[in-house]
Backbone as a chain_set.jsonl record, in Angstrom:
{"seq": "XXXXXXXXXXXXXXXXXXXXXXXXXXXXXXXXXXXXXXXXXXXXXXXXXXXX", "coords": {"N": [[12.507, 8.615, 12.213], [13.444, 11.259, 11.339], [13.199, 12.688, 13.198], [15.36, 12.335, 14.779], [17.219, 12.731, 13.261], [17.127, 15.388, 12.919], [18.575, 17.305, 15.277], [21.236, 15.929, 14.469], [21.926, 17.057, 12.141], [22.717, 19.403, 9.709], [19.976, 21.761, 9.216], [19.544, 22.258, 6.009], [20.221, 19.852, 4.936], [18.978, 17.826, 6.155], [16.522, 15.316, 4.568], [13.507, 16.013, 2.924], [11.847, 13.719, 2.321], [10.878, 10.406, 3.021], [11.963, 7.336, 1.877], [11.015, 4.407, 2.427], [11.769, 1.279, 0.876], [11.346, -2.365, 1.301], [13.15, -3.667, -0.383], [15.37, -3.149, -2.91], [15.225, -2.499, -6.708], [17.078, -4.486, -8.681], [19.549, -5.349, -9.996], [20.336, -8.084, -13.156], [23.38, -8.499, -12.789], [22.948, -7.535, -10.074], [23.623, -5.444, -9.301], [21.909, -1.637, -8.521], [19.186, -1.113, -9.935], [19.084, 2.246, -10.902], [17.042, 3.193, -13.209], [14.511, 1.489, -12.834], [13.798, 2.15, -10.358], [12.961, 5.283, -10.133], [11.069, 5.225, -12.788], [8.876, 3.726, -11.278], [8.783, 5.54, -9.344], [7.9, 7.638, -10.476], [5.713, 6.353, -11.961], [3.84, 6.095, -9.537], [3.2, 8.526, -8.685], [4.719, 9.84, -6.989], [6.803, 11.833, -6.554], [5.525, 13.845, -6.009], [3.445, 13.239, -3.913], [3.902, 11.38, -0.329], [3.453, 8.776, 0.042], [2.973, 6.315, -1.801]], "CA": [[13.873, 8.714, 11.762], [13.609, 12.292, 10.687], [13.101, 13.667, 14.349], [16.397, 11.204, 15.558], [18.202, 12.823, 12.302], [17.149, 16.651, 13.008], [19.656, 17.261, 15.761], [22.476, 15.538, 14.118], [22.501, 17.137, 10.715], [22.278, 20.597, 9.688], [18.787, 21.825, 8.446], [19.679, 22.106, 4.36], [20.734, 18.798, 4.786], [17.795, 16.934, 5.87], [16.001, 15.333, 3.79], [12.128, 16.849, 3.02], [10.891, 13.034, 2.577], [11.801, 9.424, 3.51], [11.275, 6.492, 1.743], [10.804, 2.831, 3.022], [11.715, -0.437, 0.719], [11.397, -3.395, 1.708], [13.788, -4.375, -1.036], [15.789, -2.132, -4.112], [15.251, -3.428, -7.588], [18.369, -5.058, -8.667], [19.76, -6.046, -12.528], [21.277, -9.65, -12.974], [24.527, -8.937, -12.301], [23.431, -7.408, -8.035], [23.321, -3.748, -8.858], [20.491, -1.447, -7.676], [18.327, -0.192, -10.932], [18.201, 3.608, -10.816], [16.063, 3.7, -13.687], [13.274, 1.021, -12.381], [13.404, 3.259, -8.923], [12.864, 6.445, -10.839], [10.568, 4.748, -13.027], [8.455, 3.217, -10.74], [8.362, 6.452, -8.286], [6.961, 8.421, -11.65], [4.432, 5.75, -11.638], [3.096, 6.331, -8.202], [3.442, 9.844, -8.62], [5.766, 9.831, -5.612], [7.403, 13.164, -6.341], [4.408, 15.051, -4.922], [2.825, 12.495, -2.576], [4.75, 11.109, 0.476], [3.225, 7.688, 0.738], [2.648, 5.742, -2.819]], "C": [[14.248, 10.18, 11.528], [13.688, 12.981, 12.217], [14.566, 12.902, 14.917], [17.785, 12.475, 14.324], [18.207, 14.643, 12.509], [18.454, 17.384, 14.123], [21.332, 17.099, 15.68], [22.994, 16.177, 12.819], [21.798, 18.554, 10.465], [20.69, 20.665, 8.465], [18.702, 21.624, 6.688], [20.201, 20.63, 4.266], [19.994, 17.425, 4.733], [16.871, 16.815, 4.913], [14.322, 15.347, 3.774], [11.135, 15.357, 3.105], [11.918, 11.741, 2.911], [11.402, 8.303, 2.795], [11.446, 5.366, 1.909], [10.859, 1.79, 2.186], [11.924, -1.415, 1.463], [12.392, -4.174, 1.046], [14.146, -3.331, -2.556], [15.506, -3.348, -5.364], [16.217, -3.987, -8.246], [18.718, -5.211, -10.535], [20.829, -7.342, -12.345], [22.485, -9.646, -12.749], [24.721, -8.221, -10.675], [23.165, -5.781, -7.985], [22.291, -3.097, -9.128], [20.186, -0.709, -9.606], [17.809, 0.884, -10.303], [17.271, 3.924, -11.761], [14.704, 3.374, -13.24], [12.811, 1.878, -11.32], [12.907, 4.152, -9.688], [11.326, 6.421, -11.81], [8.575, 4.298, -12.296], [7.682, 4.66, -9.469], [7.549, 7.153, -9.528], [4.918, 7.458, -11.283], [3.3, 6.0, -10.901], [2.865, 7.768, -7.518], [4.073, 10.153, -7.631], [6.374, 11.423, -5.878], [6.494, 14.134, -5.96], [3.829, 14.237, -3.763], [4.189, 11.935, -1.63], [4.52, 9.566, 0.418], [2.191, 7.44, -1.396], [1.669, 4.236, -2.257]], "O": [[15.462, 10.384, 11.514], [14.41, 13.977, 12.253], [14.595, 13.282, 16.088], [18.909, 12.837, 14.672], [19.266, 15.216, 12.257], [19.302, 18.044, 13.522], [22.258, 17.64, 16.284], [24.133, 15.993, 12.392], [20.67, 18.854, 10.854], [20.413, 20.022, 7.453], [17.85, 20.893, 6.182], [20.676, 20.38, 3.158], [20.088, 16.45, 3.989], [16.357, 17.793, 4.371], [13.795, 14.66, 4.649], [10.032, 15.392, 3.651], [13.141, 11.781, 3.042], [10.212, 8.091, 3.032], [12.481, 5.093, 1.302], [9.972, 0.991, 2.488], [12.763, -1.316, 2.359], [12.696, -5.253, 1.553], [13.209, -2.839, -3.185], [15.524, -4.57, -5.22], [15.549, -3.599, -9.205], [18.225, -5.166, -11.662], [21.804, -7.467, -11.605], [22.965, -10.742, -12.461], [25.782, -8.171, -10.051], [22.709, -5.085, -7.078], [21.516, -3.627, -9.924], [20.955, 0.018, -10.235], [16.823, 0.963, -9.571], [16.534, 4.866, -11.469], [13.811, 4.215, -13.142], [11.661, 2.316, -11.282], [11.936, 3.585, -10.189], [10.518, 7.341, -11.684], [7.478, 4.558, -12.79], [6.559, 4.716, -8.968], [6.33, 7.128, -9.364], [3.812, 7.71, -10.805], [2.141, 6.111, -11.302], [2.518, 8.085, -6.38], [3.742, 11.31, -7.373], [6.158, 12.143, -4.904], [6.858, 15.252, -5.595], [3.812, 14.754, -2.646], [5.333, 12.022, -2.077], [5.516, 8.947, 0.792], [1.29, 8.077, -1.943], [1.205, 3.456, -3.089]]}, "num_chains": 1, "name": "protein.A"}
């Protein structure tokens, strides 16, 4: 996706990583939990690794 997206979008623009759900975490009334994401990437130490 990142080599499809280099061409189309200026360099400061792309983004340095990519990440893949299968599914966002949601809150009972449909909308996406930014804290669980946030949360959850801490967890997995995701802000230095690429692949949790």
């Amino acid at each position: 996706m990142l080599d499809w997206l280099a061409p189309r979008v200026a360099g400061y623009k792309q983004p340095k990583k990519l990440l893949i759900w299968d599914a966002l975490p949601k809150s009972a009334y449909g909308k996406v939990t930014r804290k669980m994401i946030r949360d959850e990437l801490i967890a997995c130490n995701q802000w230095q690794q690429a692949v949790c």
